[in-house]
Biopython code that builds the backbone (N, CA, C, O; Angstrom):
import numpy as np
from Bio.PDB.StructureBuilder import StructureBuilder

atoms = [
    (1, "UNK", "N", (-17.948, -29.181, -23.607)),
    (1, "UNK", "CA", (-16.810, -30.070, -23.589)),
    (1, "UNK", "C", (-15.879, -29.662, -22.465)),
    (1, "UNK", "O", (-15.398, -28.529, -22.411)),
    (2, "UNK", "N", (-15.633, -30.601, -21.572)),
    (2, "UNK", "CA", (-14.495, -30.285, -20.424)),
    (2, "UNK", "C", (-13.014, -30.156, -21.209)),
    (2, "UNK", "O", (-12.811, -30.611, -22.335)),
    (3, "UNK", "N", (-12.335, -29.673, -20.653)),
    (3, "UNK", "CA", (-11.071, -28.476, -20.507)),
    (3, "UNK", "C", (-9.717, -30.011, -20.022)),
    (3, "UNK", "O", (-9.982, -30.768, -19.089)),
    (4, "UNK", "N", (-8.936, -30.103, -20.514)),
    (4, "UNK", "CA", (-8.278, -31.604, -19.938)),
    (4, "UNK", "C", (-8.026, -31.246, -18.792)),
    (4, "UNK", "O", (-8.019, -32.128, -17.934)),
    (5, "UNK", "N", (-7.812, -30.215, -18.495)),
    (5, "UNK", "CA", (-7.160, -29.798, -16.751)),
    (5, "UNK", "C", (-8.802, -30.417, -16.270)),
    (5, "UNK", "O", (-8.993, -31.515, -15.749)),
    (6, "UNK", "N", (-9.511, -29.737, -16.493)),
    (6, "UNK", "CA", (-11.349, -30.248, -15.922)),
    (6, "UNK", "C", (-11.573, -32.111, -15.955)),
    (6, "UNK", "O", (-12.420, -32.682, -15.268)),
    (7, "UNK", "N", (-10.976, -32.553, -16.546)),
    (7, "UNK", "CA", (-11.198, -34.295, -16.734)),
    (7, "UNK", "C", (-10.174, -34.621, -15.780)),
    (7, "UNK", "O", (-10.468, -35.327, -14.816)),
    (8, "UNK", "N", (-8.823, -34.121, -15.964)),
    (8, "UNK", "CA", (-8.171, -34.580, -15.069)),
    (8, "UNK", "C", (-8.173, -34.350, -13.853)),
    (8, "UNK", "O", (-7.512, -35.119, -13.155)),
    (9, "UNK", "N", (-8.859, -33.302, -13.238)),
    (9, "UNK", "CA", (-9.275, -33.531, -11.890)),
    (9, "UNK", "C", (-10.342, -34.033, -11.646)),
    (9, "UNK", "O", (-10.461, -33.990, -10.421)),
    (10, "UNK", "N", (-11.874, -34.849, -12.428)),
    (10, "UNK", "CA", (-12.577, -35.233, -12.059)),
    (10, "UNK", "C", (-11.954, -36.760, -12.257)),
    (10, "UNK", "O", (-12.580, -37.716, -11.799)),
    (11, "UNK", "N", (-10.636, -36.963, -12.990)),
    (11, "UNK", "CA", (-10.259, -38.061, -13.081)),
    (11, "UNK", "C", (-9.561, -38.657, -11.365)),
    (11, "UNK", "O", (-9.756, -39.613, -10.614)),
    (12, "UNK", "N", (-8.619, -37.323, -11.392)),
    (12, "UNK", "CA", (-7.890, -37.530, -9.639)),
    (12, "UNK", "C", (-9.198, -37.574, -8.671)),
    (12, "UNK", "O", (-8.820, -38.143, -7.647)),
    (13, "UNK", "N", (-10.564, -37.224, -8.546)),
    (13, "UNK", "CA", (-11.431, -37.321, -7.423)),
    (13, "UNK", "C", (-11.730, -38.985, -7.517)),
    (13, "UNK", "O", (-11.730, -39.689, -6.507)),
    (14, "UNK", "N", (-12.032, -39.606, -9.119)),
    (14, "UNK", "CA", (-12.531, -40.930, -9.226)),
    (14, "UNK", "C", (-11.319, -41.985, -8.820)),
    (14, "UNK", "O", (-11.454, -43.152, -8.453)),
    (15, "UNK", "N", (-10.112, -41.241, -8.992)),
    (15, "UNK", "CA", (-9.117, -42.677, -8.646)),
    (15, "UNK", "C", (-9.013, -42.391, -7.201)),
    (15, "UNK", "O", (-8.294, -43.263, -6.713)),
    (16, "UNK", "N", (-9.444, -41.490, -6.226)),
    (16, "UNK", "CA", (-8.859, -41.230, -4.892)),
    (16, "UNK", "C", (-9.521, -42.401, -4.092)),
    (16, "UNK", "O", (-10.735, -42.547, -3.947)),
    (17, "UNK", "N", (-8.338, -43.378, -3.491)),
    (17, "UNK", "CA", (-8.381, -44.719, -2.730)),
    (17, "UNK", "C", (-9.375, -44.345, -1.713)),
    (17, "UNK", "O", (-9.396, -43.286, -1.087)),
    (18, "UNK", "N", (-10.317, -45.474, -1.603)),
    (18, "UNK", "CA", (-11.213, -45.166, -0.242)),
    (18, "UNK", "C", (-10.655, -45.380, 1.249)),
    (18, "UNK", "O", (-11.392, -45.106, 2.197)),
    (19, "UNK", "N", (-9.234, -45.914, 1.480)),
    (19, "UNK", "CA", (-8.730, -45.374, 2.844)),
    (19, "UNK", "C", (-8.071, -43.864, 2.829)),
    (19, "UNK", "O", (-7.473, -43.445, 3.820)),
    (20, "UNK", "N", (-8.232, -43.030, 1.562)),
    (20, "UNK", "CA", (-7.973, -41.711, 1.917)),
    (20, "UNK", "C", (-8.906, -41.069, 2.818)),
    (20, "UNK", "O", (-8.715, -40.476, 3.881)),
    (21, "UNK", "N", (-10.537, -41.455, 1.795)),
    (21, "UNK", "CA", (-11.801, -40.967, 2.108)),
    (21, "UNK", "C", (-12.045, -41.285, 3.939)),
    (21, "UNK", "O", (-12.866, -40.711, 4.654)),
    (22, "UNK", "N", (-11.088, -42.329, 4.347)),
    (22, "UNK", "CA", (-11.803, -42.587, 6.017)),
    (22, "UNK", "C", (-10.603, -41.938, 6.683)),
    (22, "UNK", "O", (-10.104, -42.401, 7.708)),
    (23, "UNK", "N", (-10.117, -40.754, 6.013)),
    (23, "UNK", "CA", (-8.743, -40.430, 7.702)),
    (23, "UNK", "C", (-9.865, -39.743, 8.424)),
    (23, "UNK", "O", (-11.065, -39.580, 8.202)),
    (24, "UNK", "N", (-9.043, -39.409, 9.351)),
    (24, "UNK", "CA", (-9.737, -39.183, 10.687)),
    (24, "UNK", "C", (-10.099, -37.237, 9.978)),
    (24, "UNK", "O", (-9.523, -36.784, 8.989)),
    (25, "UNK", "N", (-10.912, -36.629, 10.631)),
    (25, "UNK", "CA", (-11.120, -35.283, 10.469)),
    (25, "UNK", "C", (-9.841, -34.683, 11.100)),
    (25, "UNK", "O", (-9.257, -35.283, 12.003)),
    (26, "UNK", "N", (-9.424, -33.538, 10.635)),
    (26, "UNK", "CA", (-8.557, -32.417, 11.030)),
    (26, "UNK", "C", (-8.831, -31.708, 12.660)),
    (26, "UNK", "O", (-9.791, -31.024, 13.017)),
    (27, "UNK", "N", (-7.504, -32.188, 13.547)),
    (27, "UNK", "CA", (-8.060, -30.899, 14.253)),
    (27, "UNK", "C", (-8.519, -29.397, 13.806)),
    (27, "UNK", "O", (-8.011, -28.820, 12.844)),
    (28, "UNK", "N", (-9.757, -28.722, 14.794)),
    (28, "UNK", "CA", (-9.836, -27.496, 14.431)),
    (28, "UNK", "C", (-8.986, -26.516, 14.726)),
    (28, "UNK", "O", (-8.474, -26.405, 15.840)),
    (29, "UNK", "N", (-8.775, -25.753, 13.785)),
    (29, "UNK", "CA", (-8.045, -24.217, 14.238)),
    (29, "UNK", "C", (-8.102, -23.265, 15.482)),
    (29, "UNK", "O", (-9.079, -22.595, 15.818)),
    (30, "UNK", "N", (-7.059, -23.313, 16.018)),
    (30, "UNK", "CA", (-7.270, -22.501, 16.905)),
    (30, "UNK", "C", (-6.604, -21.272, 17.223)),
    (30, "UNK", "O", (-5.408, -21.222, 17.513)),
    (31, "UNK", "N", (-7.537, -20.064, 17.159)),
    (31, "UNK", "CA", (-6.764, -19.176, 17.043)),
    (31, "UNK", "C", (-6.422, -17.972, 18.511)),
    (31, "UNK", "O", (-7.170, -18.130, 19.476)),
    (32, "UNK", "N", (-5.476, -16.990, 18.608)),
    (32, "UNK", "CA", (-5.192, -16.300, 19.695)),
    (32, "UNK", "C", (-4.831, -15.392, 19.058)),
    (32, "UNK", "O", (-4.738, -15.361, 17.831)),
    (33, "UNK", "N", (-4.469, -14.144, 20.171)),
    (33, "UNK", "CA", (-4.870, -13.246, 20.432)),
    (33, "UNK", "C", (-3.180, -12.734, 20.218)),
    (33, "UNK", "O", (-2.561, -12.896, 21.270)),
    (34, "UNK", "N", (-2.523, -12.296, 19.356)),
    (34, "UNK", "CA", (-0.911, -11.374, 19.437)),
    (34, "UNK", "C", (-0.827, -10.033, 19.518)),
    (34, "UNK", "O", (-1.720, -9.277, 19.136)),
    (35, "UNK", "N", (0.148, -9.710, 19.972)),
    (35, "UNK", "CA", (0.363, -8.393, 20.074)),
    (35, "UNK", "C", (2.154, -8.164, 19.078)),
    (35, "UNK", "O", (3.222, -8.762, 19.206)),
    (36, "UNK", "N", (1.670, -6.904, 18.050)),
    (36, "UNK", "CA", (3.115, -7.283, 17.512)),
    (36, "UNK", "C", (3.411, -5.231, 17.586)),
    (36, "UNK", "O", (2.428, -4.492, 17.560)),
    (37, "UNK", "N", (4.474, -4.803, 17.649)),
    (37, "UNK", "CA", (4.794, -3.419, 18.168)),
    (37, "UNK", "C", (5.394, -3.242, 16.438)),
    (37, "UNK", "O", (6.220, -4.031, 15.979)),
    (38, "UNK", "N", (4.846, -2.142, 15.672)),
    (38, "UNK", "CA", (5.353, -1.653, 14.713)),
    (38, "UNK", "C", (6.284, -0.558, 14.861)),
    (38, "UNK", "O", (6.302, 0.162, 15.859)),
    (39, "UNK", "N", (7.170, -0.409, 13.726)),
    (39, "UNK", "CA", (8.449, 0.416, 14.239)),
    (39, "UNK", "C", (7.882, 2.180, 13.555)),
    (39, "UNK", "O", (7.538, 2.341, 12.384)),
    (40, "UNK", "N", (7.904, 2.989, 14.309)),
    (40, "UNK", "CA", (7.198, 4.099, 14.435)),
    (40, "UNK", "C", (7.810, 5.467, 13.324)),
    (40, "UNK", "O", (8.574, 5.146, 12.414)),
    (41, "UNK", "N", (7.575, 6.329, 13.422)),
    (41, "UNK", "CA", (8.821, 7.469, 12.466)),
    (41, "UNK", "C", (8.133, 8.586, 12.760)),
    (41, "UNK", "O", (6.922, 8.516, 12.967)),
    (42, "UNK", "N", (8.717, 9.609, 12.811)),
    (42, "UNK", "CA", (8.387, 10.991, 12.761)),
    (42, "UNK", "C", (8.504, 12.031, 11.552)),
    (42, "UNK", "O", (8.187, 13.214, 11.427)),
    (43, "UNK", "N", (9.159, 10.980, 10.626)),
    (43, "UNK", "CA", (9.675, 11.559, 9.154)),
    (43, "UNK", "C", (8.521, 11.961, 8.894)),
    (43, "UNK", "O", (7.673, 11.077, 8.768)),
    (44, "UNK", "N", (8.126, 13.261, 8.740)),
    (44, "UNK", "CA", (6.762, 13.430, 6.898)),
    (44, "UNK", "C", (7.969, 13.767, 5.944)),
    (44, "UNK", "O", (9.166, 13.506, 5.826)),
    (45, "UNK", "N", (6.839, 14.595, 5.245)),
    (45, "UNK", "CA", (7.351, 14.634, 3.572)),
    (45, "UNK", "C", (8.261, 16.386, 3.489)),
    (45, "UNK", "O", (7.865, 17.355, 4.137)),
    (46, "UNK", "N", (9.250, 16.410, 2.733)),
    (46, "UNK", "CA", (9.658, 17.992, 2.429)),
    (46, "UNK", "C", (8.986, 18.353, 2.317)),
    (46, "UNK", "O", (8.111, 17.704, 1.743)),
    (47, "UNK", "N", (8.532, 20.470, 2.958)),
    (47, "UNK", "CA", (8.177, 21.312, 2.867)),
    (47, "UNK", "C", (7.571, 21.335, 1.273)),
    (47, "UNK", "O", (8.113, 20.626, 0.425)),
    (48, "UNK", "N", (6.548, 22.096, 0.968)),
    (48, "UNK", "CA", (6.540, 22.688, -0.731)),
    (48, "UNK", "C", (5.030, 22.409, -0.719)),
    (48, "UNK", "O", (4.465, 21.870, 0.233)),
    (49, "UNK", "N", (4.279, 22.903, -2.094)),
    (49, "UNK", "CA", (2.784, 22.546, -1.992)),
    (49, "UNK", "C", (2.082, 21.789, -2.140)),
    (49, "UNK", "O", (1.400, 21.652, -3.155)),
    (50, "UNK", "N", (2.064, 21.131, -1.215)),
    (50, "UNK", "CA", (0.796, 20.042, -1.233)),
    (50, "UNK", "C", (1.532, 19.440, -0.108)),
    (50, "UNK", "O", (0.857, 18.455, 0.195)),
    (51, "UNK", "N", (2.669, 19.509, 0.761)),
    (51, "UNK", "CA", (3.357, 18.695, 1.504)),
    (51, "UNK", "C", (1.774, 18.629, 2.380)),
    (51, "UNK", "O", (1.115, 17.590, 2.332)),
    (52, "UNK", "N", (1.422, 19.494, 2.933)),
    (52, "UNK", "CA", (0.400, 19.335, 3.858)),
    (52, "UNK", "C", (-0.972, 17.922, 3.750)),
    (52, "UNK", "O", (-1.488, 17.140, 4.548)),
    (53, "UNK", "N", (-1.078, 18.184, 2.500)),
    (53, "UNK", "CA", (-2.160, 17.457, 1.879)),
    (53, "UNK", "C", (-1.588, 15.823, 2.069)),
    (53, "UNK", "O", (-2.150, 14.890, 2.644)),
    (54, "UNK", "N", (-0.245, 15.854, 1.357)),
    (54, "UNK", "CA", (0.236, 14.175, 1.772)),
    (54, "UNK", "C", (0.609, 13.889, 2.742)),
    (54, "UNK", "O", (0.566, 12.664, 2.861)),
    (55, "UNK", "N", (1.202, 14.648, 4.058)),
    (55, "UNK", "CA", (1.642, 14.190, 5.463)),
    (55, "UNK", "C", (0.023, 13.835, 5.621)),
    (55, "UNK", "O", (-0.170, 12.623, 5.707)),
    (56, "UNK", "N", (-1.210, 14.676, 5.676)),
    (56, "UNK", "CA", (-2.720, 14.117, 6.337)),
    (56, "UNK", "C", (-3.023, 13.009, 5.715)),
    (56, "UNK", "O", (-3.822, 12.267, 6.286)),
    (57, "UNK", "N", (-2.394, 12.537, 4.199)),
    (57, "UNK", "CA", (-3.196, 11.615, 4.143)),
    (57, "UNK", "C", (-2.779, 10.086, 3.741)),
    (57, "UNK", "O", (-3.402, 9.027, 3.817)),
    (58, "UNK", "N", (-1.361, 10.435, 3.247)),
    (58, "UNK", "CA", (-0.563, 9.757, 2.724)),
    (58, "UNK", "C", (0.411, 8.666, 3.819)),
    (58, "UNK", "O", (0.809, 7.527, 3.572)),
    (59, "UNK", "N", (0.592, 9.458, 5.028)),
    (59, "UNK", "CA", (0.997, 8.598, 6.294)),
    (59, "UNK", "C", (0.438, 7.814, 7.055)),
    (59, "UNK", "O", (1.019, 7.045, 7.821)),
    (60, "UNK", "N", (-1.067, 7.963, 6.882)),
    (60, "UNK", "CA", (-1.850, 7.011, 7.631)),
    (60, "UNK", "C", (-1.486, 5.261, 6.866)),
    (60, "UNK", "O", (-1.662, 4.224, 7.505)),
    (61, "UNK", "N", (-1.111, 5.294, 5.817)),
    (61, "UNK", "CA", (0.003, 3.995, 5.134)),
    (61, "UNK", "C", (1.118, 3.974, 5.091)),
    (61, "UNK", "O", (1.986, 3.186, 5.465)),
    (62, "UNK", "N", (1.102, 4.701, 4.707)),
    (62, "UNK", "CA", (2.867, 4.784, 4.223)),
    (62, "UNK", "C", (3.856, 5.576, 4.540)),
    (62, "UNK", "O", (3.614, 6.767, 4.344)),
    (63, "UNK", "N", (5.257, 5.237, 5.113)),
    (63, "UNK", "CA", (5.796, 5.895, 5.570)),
    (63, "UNK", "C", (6.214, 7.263, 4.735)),
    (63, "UNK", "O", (6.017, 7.191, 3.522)),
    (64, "UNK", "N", (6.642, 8.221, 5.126)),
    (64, "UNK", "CA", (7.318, 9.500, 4.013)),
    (64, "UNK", "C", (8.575, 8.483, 3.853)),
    (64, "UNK", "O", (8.050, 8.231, 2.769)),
    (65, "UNK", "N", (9.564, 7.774, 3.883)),
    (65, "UNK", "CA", (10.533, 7.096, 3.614)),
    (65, "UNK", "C", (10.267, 6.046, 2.169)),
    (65, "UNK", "O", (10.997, 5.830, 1.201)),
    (66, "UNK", "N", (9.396, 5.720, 2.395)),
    (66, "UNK", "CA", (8.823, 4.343, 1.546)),
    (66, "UNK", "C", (8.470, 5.073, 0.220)),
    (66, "UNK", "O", (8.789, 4.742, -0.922)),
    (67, "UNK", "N", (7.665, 6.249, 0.670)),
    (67, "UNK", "CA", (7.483, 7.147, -0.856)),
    (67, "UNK", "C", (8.365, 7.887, -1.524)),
    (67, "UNK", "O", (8.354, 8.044, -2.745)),
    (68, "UNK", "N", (9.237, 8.413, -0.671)),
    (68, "UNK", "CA", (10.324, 9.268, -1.185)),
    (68, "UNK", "C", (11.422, 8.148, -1.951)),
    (68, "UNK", "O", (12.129, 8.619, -2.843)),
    (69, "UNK", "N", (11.562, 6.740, -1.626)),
    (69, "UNK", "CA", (12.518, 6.276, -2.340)),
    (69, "UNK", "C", (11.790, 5.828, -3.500)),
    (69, "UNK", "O", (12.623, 5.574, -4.369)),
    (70, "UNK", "N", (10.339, 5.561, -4.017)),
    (70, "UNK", "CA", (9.823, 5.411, -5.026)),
    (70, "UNK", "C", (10.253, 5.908, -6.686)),
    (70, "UNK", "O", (10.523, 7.107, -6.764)),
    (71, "UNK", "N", (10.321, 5.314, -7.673)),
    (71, "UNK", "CA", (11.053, 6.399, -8.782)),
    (71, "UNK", "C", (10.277, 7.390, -9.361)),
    (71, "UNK", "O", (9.083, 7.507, -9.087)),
    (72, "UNK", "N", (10.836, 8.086, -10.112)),
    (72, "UNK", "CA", (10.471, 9.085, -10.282)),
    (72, "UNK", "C", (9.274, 8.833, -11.309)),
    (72, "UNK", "O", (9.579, 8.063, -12.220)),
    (73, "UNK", "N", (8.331, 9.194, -11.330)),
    (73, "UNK", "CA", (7.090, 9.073, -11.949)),
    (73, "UNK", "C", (6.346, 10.425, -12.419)),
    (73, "UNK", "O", (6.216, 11.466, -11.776)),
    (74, "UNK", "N", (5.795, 10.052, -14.001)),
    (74, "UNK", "CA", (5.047, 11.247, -14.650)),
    (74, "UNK", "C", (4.297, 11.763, -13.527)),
    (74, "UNK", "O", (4.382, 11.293, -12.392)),
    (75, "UNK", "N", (3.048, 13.416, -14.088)),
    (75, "UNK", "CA", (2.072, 13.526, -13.537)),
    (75, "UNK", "C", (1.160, 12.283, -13.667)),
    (75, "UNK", "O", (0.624, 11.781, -12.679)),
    (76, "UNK", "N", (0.990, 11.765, -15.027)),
    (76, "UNK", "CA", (0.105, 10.840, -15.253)),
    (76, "UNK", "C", (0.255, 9.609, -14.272)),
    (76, "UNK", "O", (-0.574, 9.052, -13.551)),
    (77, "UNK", "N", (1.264, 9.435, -14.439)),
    (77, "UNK", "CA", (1.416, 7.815, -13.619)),
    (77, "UNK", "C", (1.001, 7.988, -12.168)),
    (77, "UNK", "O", (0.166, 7.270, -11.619)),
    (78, "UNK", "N", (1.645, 8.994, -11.587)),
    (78, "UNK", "CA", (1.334, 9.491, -10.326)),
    (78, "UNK", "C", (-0.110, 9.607, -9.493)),
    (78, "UNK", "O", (-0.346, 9.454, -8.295)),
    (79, "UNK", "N", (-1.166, 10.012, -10.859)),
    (79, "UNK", "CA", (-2.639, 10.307, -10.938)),
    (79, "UNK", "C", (-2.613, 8.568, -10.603)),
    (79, "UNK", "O", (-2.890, 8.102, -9.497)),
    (80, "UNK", "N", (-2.286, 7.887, -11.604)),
    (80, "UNK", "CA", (-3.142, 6.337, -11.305)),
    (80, "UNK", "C", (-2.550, 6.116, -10.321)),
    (80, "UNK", "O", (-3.291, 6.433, -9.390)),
    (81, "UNK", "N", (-1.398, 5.659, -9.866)),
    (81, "UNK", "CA", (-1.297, 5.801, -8.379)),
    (81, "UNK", "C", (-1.821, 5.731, -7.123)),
    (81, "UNK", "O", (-1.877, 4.838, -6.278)),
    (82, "UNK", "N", (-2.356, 7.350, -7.202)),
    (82, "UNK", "CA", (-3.137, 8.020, -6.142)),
    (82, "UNK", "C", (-4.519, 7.419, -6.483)),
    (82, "UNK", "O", (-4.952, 6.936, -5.437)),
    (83, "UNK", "N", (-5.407, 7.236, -7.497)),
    (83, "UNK", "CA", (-6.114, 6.686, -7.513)),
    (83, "UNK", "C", (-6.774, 5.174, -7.700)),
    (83, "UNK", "O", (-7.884, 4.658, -7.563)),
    (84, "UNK", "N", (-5.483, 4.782, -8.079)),
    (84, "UNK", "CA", (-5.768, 3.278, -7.313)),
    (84, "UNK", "C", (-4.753, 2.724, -5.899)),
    (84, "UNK", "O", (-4.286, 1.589, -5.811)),
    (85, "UNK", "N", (-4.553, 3.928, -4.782)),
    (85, "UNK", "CA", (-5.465, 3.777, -3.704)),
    (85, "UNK", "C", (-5.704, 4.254, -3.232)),
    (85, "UNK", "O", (-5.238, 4.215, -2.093)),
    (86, "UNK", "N", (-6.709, 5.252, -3.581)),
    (86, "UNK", "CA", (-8.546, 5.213, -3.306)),
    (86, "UNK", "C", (-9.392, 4.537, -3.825)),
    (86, "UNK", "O", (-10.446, 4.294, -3.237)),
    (87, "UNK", "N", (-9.194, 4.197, -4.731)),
    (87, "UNK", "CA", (-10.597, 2.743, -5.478)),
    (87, "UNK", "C", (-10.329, 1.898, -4.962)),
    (87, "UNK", "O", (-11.040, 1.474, -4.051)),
    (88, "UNK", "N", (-8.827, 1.111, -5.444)),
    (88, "UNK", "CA", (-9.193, 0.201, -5.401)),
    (88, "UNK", "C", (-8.422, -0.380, -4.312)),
    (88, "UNK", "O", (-8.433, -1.611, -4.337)),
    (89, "UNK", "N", (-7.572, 0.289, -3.098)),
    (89, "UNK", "CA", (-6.997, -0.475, -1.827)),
    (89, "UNK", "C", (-7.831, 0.801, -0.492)),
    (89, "UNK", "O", (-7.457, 0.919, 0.675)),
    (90, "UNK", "N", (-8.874, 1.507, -1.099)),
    (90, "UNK", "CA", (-10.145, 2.068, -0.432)),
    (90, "UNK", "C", (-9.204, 2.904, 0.894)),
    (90, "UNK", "O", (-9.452, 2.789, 2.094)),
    (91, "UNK", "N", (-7.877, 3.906, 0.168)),
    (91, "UNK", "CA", (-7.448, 4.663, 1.322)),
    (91, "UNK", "C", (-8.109, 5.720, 1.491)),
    (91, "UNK", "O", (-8.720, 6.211, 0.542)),
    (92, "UNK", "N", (-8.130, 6.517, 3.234)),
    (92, "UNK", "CA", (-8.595, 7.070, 3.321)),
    (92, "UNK", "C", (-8.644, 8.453, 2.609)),
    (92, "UNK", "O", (-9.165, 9.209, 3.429)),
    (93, "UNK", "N", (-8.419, 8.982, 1.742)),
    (93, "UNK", "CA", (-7.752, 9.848, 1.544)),
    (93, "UNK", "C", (-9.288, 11.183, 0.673)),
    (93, "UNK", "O", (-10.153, 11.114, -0.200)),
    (94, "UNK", "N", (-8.765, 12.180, 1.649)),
    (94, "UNK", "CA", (-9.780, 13.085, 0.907)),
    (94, "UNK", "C", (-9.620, 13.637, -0.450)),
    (94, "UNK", "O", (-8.610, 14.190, -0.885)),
    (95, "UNK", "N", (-11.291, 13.317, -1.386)),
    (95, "UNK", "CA", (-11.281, 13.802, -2.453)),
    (95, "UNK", "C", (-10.775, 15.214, -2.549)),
    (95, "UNK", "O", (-9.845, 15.440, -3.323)),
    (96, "UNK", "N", (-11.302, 16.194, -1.829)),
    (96, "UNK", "CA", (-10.244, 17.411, -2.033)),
    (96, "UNK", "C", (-8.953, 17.866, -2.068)),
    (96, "UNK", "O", (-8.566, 18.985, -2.404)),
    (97, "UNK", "N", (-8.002, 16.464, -1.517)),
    (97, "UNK", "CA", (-6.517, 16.533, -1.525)),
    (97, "UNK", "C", (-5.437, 15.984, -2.837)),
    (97, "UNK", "O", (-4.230, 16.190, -2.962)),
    (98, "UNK", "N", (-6.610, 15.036, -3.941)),
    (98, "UNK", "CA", (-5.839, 14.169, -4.608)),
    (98, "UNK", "C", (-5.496, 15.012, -5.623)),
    (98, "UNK", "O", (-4.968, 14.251, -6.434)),
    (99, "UNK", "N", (-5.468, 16.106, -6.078)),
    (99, "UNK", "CA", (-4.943, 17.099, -6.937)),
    (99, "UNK", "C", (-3.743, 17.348, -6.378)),
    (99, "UNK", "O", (-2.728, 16.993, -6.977)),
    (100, "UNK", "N", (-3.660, 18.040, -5.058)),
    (100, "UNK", "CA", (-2.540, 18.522, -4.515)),
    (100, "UNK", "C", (-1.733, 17.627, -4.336)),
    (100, "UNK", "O", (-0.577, 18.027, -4.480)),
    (101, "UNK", "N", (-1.872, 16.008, -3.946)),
    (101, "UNK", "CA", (-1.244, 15.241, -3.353)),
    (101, "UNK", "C", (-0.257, 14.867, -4.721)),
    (101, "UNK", "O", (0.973, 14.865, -4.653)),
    (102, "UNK", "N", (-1.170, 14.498, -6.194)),
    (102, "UNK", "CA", (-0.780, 14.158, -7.552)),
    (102, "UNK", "C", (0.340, 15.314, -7.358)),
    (102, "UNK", "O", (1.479, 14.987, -7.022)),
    (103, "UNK", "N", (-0.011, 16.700, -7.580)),
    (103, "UNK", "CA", (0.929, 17.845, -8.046)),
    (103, "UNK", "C", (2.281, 17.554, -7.159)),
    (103, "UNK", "O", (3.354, 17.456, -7.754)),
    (104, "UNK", "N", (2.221, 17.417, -5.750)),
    (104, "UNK", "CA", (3.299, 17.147, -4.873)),
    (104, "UNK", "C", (3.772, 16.113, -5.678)),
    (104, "UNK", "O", (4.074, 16.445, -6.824)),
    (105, "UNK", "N", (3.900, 15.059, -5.400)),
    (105, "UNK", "CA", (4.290, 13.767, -6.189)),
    (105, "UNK", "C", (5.497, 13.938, -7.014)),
    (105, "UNK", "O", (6.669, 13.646, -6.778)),
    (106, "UNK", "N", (4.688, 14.717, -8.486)),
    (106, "UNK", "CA", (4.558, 14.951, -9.160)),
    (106, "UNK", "C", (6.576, 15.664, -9.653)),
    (106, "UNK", "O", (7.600, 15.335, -10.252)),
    (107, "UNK", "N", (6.033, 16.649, -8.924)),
    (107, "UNK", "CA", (7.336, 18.057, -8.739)),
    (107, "UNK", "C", (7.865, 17.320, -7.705)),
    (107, "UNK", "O", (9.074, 17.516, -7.826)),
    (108, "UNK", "N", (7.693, 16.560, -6.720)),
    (108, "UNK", "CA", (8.801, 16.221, -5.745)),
    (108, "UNK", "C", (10.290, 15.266, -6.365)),
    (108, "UNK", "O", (11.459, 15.267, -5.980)),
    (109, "UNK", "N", (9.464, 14.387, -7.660)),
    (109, "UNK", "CA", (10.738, 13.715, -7.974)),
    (109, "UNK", "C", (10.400, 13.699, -9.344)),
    (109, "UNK", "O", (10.094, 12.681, -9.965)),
    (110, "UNK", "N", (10.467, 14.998, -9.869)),
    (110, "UNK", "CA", (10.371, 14.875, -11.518)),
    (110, "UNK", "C", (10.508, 13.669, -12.527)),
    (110, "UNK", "O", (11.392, 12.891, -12.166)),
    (111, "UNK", "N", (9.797, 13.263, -13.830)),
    (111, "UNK", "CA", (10.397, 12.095, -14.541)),
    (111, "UNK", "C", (11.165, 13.002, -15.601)),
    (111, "UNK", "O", (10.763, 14.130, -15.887)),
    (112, "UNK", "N", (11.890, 12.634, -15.960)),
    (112, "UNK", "CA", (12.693, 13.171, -17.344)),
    (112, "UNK", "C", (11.934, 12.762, -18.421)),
    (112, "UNK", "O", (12.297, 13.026, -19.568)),
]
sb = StructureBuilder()
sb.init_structure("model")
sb.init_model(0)
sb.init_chain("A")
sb.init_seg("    ")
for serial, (resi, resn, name, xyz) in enumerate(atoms, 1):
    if name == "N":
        sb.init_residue(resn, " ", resi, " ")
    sb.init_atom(name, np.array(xyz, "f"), 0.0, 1.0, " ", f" {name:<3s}", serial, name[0])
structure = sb.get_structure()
């Protein structure tokens, strides 16, 4: 059995007037070539352990600015986090760092 949203669009294809069906085709797309200059930083992250681990891996996205104003988040939350992105927005980030990177996180802006 169709879904009324499902009838009613096979209803809108059957009423669509046949001078819709004859416009002319769409020009094609055409695309070029931009150049756009991103705004740069030298900021990493405070000194402490694991700073190392998140300046290598954590800046290749994201600025140390963008993370540091983030709120303060459990270890736990922090873990999903870090690991969804590496699954699932596929950052580069080495499996041997995501402990240290979590622990930094972690202790950098305590949750209460």
């Amino acid at each position: 059995m169709f879904k009324p949203r499902t009838i009613f669009l096979l209803a809108g294809l059957v009423l669509t007037p046949a001078s819709a069906l004859a416009a002319p085709a769409p020009e094609p797309m055409h695309f070029t070539s931009q150049q756009v200059e991103l705004p740069s930083s030298d900021r990493v992250f405070p000194d402490g352990p694991g700073a190392e681990a998140v300046n290598n891996n954590c800046l290749a996205c994201h600025s140390a600015g963008m993370v540091l104003t983030q709120p303060k988040l459990s270890k736990a939350q922090w873990t999903e986090t870090v690991n969804k992105m590496v699954h699932i927005y596929k950052a580069p980030v080495d499996p041997a760092d995501v402990q240290a990177i979590v622990d930094y996180l972690a202790a950098m802006k305590p949750k209460p």
